[in-house]
Every structure is written in structure tokens, then in C-alpha cells.
C-alpha positions as a LaTeX table, in Angstrom:
\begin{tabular}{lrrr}
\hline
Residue & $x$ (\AA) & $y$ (\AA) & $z$ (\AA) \\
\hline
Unk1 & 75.50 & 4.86 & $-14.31$ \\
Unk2 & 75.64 & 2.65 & $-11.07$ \\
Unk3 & 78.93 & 2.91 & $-9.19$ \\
Unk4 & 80.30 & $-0.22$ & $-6.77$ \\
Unk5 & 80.70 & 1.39 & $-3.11$ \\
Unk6 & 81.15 & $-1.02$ & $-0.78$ \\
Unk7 & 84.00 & 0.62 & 1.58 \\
Unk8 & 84.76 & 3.28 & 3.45 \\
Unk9 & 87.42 & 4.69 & 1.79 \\
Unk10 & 85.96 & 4.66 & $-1.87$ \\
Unk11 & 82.97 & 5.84 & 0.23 \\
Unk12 & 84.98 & 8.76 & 1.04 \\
Unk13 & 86.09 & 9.29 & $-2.65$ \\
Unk14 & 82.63 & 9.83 & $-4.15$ \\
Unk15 & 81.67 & 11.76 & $-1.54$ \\
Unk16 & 84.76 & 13.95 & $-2.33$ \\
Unk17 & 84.01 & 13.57 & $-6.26$ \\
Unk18 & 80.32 & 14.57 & $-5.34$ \\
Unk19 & 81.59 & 18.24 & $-3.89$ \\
Unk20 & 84.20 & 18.48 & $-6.78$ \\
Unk21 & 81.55 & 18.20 & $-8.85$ \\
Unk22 & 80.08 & 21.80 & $-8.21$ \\
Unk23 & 83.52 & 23.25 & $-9.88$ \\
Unk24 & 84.35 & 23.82 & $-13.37$ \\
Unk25 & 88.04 & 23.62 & $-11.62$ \\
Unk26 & 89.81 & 20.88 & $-13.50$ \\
Unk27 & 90.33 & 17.09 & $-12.31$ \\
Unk28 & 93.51 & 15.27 & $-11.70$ \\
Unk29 & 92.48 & 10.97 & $-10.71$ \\
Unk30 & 95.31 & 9.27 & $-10.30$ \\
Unk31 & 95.35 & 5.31 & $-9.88$ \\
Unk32 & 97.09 & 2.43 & $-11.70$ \\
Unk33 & 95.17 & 0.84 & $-14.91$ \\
Unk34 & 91.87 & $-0.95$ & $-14.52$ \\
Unk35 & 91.01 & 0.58 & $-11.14$ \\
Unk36 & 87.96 & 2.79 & $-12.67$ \\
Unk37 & 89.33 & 5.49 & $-13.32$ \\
Unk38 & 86.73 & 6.60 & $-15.94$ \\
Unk39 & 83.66 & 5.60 & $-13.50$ \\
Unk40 & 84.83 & 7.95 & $-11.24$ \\
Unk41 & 85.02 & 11.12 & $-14.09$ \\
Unk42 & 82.04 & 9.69 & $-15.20$ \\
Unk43 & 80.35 & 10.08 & $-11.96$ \\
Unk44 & 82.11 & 13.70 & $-11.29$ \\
Unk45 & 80.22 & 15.02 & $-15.13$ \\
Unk46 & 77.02 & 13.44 & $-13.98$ \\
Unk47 & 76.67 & 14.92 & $-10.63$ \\
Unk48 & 77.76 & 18.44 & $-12.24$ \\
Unk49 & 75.79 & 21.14 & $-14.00$ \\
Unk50 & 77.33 & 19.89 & $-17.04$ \\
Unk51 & 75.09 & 16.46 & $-17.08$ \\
Unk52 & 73.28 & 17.40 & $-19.95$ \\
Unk53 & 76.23 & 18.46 & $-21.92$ \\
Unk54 & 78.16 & 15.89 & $-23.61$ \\
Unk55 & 80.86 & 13.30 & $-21.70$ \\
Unk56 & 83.98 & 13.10 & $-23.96$ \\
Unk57 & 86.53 & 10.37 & $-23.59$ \\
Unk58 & 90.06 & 10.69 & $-25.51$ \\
Unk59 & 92.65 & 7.71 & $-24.18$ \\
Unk60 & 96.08 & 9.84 & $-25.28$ \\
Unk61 & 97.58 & 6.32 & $-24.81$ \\
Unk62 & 96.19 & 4.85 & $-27.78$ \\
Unk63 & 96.66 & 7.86 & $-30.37$ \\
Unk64 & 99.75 & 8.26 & $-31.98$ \\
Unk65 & 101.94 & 11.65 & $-31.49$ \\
Unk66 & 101.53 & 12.95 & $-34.85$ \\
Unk67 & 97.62 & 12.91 & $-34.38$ \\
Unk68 & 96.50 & 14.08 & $-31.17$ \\
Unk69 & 97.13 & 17.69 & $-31.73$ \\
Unk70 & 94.56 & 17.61 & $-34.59$ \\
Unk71 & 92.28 & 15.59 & $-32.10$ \\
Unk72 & 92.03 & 17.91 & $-29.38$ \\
Unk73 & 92.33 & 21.02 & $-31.46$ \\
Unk74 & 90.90 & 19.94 & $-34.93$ \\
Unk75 & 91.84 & 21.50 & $-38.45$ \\
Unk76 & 91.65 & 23.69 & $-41.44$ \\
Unk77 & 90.74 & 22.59 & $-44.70$ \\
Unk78 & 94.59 & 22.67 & $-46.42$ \\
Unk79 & 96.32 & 22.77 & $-43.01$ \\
Unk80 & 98.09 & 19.22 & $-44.14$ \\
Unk81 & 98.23 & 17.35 & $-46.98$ \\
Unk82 & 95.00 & 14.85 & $-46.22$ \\
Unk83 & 92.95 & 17.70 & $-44.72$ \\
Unk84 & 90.68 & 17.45 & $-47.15$ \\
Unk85 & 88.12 & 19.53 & $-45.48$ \\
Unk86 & 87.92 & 21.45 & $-41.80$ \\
Unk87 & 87.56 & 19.25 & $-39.30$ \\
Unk88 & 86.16 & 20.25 & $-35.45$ \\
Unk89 & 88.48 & 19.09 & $-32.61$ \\
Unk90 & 87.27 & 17.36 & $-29.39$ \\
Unk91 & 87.57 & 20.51 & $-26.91$ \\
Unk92 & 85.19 & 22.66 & $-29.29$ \\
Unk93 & 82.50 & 19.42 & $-29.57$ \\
Unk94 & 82.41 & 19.24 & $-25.97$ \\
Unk95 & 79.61 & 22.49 & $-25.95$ \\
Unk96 & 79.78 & 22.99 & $-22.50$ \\
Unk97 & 80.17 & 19.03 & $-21.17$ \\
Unk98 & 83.61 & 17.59 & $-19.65$ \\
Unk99 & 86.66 & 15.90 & $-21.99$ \\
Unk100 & 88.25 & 13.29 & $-20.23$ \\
Unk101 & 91.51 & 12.48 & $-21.04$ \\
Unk102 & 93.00 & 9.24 & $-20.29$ \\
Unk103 & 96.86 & 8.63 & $-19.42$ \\
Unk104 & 97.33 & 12.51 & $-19.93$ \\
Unk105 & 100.85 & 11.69 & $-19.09$ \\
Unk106 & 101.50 & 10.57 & $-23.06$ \\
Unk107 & 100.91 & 13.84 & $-24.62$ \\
Unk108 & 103.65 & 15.05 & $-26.26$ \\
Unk109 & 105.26 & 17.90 & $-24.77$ \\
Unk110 & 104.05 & 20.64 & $-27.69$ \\
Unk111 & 100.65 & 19.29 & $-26.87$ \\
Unk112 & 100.66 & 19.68 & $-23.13$ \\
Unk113 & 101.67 & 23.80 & $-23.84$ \\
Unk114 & 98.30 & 24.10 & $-26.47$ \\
Unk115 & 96.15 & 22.25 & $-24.05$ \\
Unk116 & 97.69 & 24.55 & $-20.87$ \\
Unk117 & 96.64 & 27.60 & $-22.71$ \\
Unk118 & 93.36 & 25.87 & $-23.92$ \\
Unk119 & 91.81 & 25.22 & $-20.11$ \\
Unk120 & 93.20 & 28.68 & $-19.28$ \\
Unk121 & 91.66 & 30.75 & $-22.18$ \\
Unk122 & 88.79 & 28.42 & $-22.75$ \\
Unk123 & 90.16 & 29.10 & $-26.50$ \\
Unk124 & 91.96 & 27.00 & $-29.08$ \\
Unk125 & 93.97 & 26.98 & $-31.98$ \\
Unk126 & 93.36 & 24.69 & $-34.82$ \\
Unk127 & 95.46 & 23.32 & $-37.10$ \\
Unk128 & 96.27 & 25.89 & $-40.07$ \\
Unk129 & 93.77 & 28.77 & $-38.19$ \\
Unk130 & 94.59 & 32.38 & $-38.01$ \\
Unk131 & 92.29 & 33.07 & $-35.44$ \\
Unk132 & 91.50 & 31.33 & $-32.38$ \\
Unk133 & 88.01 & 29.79 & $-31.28$ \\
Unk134 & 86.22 & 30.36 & $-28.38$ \\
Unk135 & 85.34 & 26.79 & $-26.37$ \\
Unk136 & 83.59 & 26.15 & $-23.43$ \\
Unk137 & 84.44 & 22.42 & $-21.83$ \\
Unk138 & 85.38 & 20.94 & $-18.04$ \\
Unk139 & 89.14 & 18.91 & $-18.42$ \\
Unk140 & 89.10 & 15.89 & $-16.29$ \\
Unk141 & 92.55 & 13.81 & $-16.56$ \\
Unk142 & 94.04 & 10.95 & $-15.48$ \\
Unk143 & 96.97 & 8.71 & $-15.56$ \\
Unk144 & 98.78 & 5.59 & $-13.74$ \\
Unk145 & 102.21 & 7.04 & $-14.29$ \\
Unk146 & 103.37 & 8.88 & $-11.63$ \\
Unk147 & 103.21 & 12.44 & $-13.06$ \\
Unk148 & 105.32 & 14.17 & $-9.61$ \\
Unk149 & 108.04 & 12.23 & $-10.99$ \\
Unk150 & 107.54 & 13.11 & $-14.78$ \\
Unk151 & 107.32 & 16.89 & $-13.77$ \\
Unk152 & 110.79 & 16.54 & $-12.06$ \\
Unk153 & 112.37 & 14.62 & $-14.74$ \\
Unk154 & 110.65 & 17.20 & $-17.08$ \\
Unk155 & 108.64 & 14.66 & $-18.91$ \\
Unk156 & 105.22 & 16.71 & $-18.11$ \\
Unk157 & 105.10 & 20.48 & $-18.01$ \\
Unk158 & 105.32 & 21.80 & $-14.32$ \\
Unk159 & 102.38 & 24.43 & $-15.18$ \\
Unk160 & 100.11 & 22.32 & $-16.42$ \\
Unk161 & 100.70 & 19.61 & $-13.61$ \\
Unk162 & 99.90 & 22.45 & $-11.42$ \\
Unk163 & 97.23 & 23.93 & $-13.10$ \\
Unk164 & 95.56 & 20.37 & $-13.29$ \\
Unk165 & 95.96 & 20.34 & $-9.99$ \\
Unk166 & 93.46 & 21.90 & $-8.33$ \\
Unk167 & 91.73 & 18.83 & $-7.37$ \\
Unk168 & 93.35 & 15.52 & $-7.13$ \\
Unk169 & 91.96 & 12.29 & $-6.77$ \\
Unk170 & 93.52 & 9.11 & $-6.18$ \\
Unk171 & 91.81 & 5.39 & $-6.84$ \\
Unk172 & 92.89 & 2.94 & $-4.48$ \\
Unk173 & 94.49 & $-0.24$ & $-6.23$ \\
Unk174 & 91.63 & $-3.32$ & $-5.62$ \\
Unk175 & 94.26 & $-5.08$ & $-3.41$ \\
Unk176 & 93.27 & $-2.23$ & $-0.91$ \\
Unk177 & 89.66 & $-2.61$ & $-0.59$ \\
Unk178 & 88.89 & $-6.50$ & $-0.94$ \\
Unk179 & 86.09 & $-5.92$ & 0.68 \\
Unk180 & 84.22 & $-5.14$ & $-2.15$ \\
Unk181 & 84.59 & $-7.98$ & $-4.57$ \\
Unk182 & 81.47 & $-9.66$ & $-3.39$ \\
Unk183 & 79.93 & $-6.20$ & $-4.51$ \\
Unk184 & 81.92 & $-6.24$ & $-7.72$ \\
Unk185 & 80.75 & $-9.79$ & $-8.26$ \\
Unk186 & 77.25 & $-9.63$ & $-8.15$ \\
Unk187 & 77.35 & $-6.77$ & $-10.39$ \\
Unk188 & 79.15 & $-8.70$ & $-13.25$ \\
Unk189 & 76.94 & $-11.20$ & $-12.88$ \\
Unk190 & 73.97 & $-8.71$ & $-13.21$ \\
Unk191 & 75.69 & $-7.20$ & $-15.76$ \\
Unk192 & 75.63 & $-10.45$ & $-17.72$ \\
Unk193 & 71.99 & $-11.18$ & $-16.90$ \\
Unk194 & 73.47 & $-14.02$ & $-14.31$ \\
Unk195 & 71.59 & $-15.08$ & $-10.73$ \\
Unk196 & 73.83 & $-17.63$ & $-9.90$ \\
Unk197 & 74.66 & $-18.13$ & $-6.44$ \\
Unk198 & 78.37 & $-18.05$ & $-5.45$ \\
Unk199 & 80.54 & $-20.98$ & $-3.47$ \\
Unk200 & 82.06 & $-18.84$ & $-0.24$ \\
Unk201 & 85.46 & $-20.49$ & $-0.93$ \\
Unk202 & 85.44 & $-18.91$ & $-4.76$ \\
Unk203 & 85.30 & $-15.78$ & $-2.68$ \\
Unk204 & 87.85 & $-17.11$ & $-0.25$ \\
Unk205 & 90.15 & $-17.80$ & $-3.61$ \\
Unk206 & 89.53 & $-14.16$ & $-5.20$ \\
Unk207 & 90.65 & $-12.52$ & $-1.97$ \\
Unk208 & 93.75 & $-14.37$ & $-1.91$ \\
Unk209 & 94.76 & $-12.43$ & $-5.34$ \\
Unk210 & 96.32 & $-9.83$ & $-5.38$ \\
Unk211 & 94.52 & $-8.28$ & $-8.30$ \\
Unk212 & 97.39 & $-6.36$ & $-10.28$ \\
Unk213 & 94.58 & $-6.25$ & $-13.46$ \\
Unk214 & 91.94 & $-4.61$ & $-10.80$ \\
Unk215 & 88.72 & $-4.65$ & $-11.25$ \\
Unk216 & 89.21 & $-4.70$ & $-15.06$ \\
Unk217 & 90.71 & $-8.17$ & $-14.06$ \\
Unk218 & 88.08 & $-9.12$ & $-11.79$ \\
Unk219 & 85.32 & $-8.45$ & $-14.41$ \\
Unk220 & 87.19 & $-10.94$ & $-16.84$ \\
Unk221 & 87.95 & $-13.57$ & $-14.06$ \\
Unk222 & 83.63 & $-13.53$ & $-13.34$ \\
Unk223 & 82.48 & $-13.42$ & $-16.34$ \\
Unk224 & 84.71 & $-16.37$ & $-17.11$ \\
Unk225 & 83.82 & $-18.22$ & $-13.99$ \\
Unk226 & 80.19 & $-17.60$ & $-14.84$ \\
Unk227 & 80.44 & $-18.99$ & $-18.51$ \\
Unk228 & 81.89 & $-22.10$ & $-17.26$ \\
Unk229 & 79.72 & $-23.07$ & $-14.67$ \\
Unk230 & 77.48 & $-25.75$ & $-15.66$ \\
Unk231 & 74.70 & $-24.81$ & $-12.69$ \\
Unk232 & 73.28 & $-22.67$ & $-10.59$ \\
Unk233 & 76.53 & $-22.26$ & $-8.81$ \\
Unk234 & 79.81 & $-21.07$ & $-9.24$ \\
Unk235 & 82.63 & $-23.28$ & $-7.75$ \\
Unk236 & 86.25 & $-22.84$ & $-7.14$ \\
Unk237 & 86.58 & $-25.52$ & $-10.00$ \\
Unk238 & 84.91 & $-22.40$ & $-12.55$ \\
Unk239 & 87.96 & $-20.39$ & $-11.63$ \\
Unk240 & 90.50 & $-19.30$ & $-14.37$ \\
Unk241 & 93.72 & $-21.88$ & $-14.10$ \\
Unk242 & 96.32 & $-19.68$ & $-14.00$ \\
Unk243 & 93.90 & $-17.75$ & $-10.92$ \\
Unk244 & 94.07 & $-20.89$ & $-8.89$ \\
Unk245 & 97.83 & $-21.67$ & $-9.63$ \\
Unk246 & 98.50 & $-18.04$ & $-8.31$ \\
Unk247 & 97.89 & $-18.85$ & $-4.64$ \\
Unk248 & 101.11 & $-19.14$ & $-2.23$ \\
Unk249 & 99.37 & $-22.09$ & $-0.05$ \\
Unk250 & 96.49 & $-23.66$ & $-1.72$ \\
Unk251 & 96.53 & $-26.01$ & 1.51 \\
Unk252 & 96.20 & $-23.34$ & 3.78 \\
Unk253 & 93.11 & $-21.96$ & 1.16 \\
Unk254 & 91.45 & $-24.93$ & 1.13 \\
Unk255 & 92.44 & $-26.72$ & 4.47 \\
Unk256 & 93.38 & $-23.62$ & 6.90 \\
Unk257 & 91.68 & $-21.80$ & 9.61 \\
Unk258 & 90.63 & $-18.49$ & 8.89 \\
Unk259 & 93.53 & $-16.68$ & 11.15 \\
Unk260 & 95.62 & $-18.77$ & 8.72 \\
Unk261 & 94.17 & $-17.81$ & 5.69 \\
Unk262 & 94.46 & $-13.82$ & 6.45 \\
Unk263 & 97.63 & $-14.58$ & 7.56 \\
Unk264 & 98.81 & $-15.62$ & 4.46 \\
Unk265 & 97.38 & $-13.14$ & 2.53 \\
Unk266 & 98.89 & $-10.28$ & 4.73 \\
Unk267 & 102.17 & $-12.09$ & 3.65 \\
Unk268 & 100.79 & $-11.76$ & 0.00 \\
Unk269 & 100.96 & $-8.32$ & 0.53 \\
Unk270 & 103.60 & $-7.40$ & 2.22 \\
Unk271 & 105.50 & $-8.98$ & $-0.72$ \\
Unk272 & 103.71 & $-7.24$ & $-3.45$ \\
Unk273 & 104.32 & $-3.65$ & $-1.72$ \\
Unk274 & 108.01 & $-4.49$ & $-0.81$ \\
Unk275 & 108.31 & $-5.03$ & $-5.18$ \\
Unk276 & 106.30 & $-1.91$ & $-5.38$ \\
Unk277 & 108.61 & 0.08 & $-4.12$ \\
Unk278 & 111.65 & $-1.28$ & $-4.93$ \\
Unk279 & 112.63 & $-2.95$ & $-1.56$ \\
Unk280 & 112.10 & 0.49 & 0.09 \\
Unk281 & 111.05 & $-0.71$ & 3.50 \\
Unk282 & 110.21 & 2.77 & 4.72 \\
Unk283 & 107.53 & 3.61 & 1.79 \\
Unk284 & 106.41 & $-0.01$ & 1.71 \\
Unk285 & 105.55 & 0.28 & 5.67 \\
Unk286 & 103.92 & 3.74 & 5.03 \\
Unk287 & 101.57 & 2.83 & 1.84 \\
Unk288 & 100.27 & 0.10 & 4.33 \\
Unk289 & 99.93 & 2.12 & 7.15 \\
Unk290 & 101.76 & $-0.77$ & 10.11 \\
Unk291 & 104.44 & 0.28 & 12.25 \\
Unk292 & 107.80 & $-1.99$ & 11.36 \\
Unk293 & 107.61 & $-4.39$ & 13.90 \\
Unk294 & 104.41 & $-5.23$ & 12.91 \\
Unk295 & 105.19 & $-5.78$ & 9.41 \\
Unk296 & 108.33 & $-8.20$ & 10.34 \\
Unk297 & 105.82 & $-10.13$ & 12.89 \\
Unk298 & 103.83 & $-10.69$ & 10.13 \\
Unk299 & 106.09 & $-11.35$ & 7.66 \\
Unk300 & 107.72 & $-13.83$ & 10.62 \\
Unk301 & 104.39 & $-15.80$ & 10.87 \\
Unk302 & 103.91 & $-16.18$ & 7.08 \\
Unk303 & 108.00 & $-17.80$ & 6.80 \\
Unk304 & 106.64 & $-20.16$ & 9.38 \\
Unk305 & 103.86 & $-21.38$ & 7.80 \\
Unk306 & 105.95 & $-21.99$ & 4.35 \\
\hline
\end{tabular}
């Protein structure tokens, strides 16, 4: 599996995933959608003594209520009207390898207590048994909701948020380390089997976004770009539309100086974390890590430019 590392503070993150890796503690990532979440359990499995044991993804998200129990935990023959014959749940076909669930924040509440009891007992109860089974699997989760609030609102189980919490892990949004999208480019275009060479200003262009999608949205954005380049080179023109009818001040993109252009961005920014957080000012000025008269200076400069 190659992994993008191209800053210092996803630099820091593997390095952190790489010592996690020697536990069979469980895994809490944490990070809003598309921001590779799964790379990073990915890498945590294959850098364990688990790597030869089988990687099992589950996104709760996309399996309804009424079915994930029997997922997780399998079935009895007779334990439901279409079980039809016994069926083996995903925590017994690990055999010793890691389950991954995605957006662990969707289980249902009657789930969350059988999966609790599961990581604690390394045993499970399926559907319609008498006796429990003995299992043997690493739990890696992860979610973009925030699950601190959940517990409080009692939405997630308070012992299993702490007993997932052992180690926590949290992917920065892309918006946070721009740095790497020339990294992240020239992988999609490897990916796709590409060697075209890039305009600078289509990089100018992609760090002006603010990347809500991620890198899920940056993949889509270069594999587009790529597809509709007619040459060797990928122009600003090969851009999505709606990418370039995103920007604030296309004449400060295409016409400004570079203090201009980070200038504008940093307004970019400022916004975006300001809608974040509801207007909060405080937690706005502390996920960014500037002092408050910094942020209004900036924010001052931008207003002048407009």
C-alpha cells in the first residue's frame, strides 16, 4: 500500500500509527469524510503482527439497522425467518487480522453493548446461539461525527467510547496540509498510468480550494483534469467548472503577487473555520493556532482587497 506523506504533521501521524501498531489495544481515527481514514487503519494492520491475517472493512453507514447485528455477529440456521442456513459473522472471519469499522458512530445502540462485550471477551454471540464463540480480531474504528458529543447526548455508549479509546487518532482535514497536493497529484496521475506534466498555476488554483470533499475530492478533480487534457499538460483550462468558479478573486489568482494570493487564501480560511464552528471566535482562533489580533489583521487585509 503506498501512503502520501508529504508534511510534517501527517509525518507525525504515521509515525504515531507505526508504534500503535505493536498493540492489539483498539483504534479510535477520527477525521471528517474523504480525509483517508481507511489508509491510515490500513497502514496500522500492515505494520502489525496481524499483516498476514485478514484486513476487514464494514462501513456501519451504509448497512441498515436491522442488519448489522447479524453482520458483525453472524447467525443460526432458524434464528429468523430467511436464515436459511448458519451464517459466520465478520468478527469470527477476521482469524486473528483487524475489522475496521467505518462511521462506528451509526451503530445502533443494542449493537454498540454486543460489540463492547465482543472486544472485551474476544467472544460473541450469534444470532439464535446458546453458546458463545470464541474470536480472536484487532477493532479499529472511525467516524467524522464528533463522538465526545454523541457520548454526552447519549447517542454512543460512554464505555465503549472509552474503551475504544485507548488510542486516538485524528486526520487532519486537506485544507490543513496543502502542502501535499502536488504529492497527492502525481500519485493520481500514477495511479491512472498518467506522466503528464502539470501548469504551476493549476496548482496555484487547487490551493486556493478549500477542499471540503478532501482528498476523496482531489482524486476526482485530477483524474478529471487529466481526462480532459488534450496534451502533455494539464492547464487551468482542464479544471472542473464549478472548481474554477469557487475562487473568491480569480484576478488576484491569475493577476496577483504571491503575498496577495496567500493572502487571500488565509481569508478563505478564516471564513471556512469561523462556519465551522458556528461563529465561535474563540475555537475558530484555537483550531488555527493565531492569536486574535492576528486573525482580524488578516481578515482586515483580505476586506481590503475585495
Amino acid at each position: 500500500m503506498h501512503v502520501v506523506i508529504a508534511s510534517d504533521i501527517m509525518r507525525e501521524l504515521f509515525e504515531k500509527a507505526s508504534r500503535i501498531a505493536r498493540s492489539d489495544e483498539p483504534v479510535l481515527i477520527l477525521g471528517e469524510t474523504g480525509t483517508g481514514k481507511e489508509i491510515l487503519a490500513r497502514y496500522i494492520h500492515e505494520h502489525s503482527n496481524r499483516k498476514n491475517r485478514p484486513f476487514l472493512p464494514i462501513n456501519c453507514a451504509a448497512i441498515p439497522d436491522h442488519l448489522i447485528e447479524s453482520e458483525l455477529f453472524g447467525y443460526k440456521k432458524g434464528a429468523f425467518t430467511d436464515a436459511y442456513r448458519d451464517k459466520e459473522g465478520l468478527l469470527a472471519m477476521a482469524r486473528g487480522g483487524t475489522v475496521f469499522l467505518d462511521e462506528i458512530g451509526e451503530l445502533p445502540l443494542s449493537v454498540q453493548t454486543k460489540l463492547l462485550r465482543a472486544i472485551e471477551s474476544q467472544e460473541i454471540l450469534p444470532l439464535g446461539a446458546t453458546t458463545f464463540q470464541k474470536v480472536n480480531f484487532r477493532l479499529i474504528a472511525a467516524t467524522n461525527r464528533d463522538l465526545f458529543l454523541e457520548k454526552e447526548k447519549g447517542g454512543f455508549r460512554s464505555d465503549l467510547f472509552y474503551r475504544l479509546g485507548v488510542f486516538i487518532l485524528e486526520v487532519p482535514p486537506l485544507r490543513e496540509r496543502l502542502e501535499e497536493i502536488p504529492a497527492f497529484v502525481e500519485f493520481f496521475l500514477r495511479e491512472m498510468g498518467e506522466t503528464k506534466e502539470v501548469d504551476p498555476r493549476v496548482y496555484e488554483r487547487l490551493m486556493c480550494h478549500t477542499w471540503p470533499g478532501n482528498v476523496r475530492e482531489l482524486r476526482n478533480v485530477v483524474r478529471y483534469a487529466a481526462l480532459m487534457s488534450r496534451n502533455n499538460r494539464i492547464t487551468v483550462e482542464d479544471l472542473p467548472p464549478w472548481l474554477l468558479s469557487t475562487c473568491r478573486a480569480p484576478e488576484i489568482l491569475h493577476h496577483g503577487t504571491l503575498k496577495e494570493k496567500v493572502e487571500c487564501f488565509e481569508a478563505t480560511i478564516l471564513e471556512r473555520y469561523l462556519e465551522e464552528t458556528n461563529g465561535n471566535l474563540e475555537e475558530a482562533l484555537q483550531r488555527l493556532g493565531i492569536s486574535r489580533s492576528s486573525f482580524y489583521r488578516k481578515l482586515k487585509r483580505a476586506k481590503t482587497r475585495e
